[in-house]
N, C-alpha and C positions, 0 to 999 in steps of 0.2 A: 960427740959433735951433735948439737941440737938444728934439723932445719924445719922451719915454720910448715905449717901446710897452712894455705889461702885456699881460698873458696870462687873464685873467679878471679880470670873465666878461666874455665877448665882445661888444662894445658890440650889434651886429647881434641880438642878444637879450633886448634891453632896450627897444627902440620905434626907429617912426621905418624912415625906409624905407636903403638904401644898396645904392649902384651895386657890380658890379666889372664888369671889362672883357669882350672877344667874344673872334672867332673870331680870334687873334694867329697860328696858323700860317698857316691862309688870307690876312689879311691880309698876311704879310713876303710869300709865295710871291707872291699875283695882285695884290696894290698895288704892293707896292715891288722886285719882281723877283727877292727872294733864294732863293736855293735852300737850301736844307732837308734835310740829312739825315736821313731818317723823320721828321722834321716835329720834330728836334732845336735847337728854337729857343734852347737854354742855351748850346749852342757859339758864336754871336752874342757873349757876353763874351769872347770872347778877341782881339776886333777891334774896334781903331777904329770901324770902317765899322757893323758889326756893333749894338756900343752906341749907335754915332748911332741906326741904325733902332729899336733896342728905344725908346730915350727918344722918339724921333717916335712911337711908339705908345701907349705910357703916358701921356708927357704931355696931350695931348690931354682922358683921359677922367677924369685928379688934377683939371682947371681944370675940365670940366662938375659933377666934385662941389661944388668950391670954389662957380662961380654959380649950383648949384639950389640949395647949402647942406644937399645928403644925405652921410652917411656913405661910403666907399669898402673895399670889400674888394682887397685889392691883393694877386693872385698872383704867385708866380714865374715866371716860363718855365723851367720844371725839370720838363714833361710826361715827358721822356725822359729827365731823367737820375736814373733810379731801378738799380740795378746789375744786372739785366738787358741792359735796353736802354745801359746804358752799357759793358755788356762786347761786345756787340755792336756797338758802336760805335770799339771798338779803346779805353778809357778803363780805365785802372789805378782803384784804391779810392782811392787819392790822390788822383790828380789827382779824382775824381767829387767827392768830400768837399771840393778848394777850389773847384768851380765853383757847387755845390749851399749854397754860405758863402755864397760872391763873387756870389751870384744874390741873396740876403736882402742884403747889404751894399748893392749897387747900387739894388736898391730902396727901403729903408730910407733913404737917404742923397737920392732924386729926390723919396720923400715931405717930407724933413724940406725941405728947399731951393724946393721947388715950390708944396706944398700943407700948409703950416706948421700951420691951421687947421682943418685938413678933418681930421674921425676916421679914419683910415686903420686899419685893421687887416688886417698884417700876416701874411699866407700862405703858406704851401710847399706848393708845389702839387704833387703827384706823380701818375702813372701808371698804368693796366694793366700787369702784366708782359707781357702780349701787345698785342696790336691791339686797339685799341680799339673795333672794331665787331665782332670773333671771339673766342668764349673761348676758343677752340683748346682742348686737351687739357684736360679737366676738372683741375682741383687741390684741395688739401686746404686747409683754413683754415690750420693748421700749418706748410703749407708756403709760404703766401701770407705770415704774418707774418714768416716766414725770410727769404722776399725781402725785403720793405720794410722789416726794421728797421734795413736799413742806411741808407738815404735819409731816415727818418725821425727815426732819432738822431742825423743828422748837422744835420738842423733842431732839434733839440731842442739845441744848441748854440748855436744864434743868437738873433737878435730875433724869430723869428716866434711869434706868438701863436695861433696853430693849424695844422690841415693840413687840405686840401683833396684830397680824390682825386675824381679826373676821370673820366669814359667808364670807369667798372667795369661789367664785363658779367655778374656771378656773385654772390651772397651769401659764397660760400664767399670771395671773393679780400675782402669788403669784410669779412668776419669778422676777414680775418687783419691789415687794415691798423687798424681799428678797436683789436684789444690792441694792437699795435705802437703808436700813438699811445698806451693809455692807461698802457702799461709806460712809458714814454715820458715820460709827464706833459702829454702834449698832448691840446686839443679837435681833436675832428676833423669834419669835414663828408667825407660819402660820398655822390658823384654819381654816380649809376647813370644809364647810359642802356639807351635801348628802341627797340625795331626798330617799322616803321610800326604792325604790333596791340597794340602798348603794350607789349611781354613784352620783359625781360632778350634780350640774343643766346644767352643760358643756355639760354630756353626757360621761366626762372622768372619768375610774376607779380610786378609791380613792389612792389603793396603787399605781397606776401608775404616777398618781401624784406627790404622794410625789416623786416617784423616777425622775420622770422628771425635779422639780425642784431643786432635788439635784444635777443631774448631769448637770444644765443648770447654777449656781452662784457658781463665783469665793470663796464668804463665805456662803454656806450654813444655812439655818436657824440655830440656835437653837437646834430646835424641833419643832413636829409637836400639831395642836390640832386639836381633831372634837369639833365639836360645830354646835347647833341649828339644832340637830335631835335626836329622840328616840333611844336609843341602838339596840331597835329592828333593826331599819334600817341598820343598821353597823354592828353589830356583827356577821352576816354571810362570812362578806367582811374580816375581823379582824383573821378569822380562817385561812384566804387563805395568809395572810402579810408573812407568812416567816420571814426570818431577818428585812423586813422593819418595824415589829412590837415595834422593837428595837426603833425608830425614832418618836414614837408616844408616848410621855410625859403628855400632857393635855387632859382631859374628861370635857366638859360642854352640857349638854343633854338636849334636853327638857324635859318638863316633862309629854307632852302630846305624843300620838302615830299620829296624825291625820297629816298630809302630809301637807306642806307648801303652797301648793293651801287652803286647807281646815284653815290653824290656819291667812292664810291672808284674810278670808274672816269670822273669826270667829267675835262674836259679844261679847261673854264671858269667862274667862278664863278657862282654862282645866289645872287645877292644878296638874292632875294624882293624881297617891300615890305614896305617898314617902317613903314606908317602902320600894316597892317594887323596886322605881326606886332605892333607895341606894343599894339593893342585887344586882340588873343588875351590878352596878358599881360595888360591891366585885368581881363578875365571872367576868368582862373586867379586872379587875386589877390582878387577878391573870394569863388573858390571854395574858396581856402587862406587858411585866417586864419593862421595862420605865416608866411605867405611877406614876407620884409624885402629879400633881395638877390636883385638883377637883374641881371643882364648877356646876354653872348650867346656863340653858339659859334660855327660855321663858317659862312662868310658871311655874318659879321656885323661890322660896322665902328662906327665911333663916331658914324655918324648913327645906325642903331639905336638904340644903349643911350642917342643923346639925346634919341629918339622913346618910348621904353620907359619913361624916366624922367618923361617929361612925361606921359604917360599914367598912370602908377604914383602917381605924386607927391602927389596929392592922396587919395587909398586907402591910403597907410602904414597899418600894424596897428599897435595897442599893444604893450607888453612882453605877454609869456605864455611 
């Protein structure tokens, strides 16, 4: 059964709640043993072994949308290969361009065969130029969109239906992926994440952020997401949003409380509790009337976002 993916408007914005998946590097590393160059989980396509593990992780979380009967945001594992981190990684522009295909292909293809039903909408997910808990070297918006508009028009070639940027640590870097998408012709979602006082690793406040890169791009994102921090650390920042709460659609959380100095120097995973972290999520969802998609980040597995969703599930928001 072949079904189309379109590109607007984004179902996820229209009502009704919808999953996507956790913390997929954590998982390959401390579930299934694979090691991970910089947490380059795209290279996994180029092996058997590889795709087996990727489809043991995705599928799992295609059948929980299928039996809650929510929507699904389905990323790529393409965190790292944005042409940075893929030059760094010994990868020509070619070959980054067929893996960054070959990553929407394979997806596209476990959605259509798997979860026939389920609204999937279809992701590219991309990267920090840097680490994604350090901004390292301040940069220009200018030169942020230089980076990414390689990664990103090479999705604006496939079937995905928007992009997704993950652990940005600066306004300036999400300014530049934001035109990049909208030269592009894509919706974009921009996940910022925040150190345990709620602030950018920039040092910039979270809602100020957002608002800066709204009023700094001709197409504005999407929507916003946090991702790859505890609730704790944000939901005091969340209280203060005012209307810009509005703007913040996506929740993917860790599942550990421990400060991103502390989980990049950890040795084992910190899985948290998941009954617990899924309540956090019900009190942020009924503090974000926006918030439709849920998932999880680093330590976080598919009991999580089954925990998450059953919590959620009954609190979907309307279209707005």
């Amino acid at each position: 059964m072949s079904r189309p993916f379109t590109r607007s408007p984004l179902p996820q914005t229209q009502g009704g709640l919808f999953l996507t998946d956790a913390g997929i590097e954590t998982w390959l590393i401390f579930n299934r043993g694979v090691r991970l160059r910089s947490f380059a989980a795209f290279e996994l396509l180029d092996s058997a072994s590889g795709r087996a593990a990727l489809r043991d992780y995705y599928l799992p979380f295609l059948e929980l949308a299928r039996s809650s009967g929510h929507g699904f945001v389905l990323e790529t594992p393409t965190w790292r290969a944005g042409a940075d981190w893929g030059a760094e990684l010994g990868y020509s522009a070619a070959a980054l361009t067929r893996l960054n295909r070959e990553a929407v292909r394979f997806l596209a293809e476990l959605a259509r065969t798997a979860a026939p039903e389920v609204r999937v909408v279809l992701s590219g997910n991309i990267g920090p130029r840097g680490d994604g808990y350090d901004p390292g070297a301040p940069m220009t918006a200018a030169a942020a969109e230089e980076a990414h508009a390689f990664q990103v028009g090479v999705f604006a070639t496939t079937e995905v239906e928007m992009i997704s940027a993950a652990t940005i640590t600066s306004s300036a870097e999400a300014i530049g992926i934001a035109r990049a998408a909208g030269t592009a012709g894509l919706p974009c979602a921009i996940g910022f994440t925040v150190e345990t006082d709620g602030r950018l690793p920039s040092g910039e406040g979270l809602i100020a952020a957002i608002r800066a890169v709204d009023a700094a791009c001709p197409v504005p994102p999407a929507y916003y997401m946090i991702n790859c921090a505890h609730p704790d650390h944000f939901a005091g920042v969340l209280a203060q949003a005012g209307e810009t709460a509005q703007r913040i659609r996506s929740l993917r959380a860790n599942a550990s409380r421990m400060s991103h100095a502390e989980l990049d120097g950890a040795e084992t995973l910190d899985a948290g509790d998941r009954e617990e972290l899924a309540q956090l999520y019900a009190g942020l969802m009924r503090q974000l009337p926006a918030l439709s998609v849920v998932g999880g980040c680093c330590g976080t597995d598919h009991g999580h976002v089954r925990e998450i969703a059953r919590a959620c599930g009954g609190i979907a928001h309307a279209a707005g």
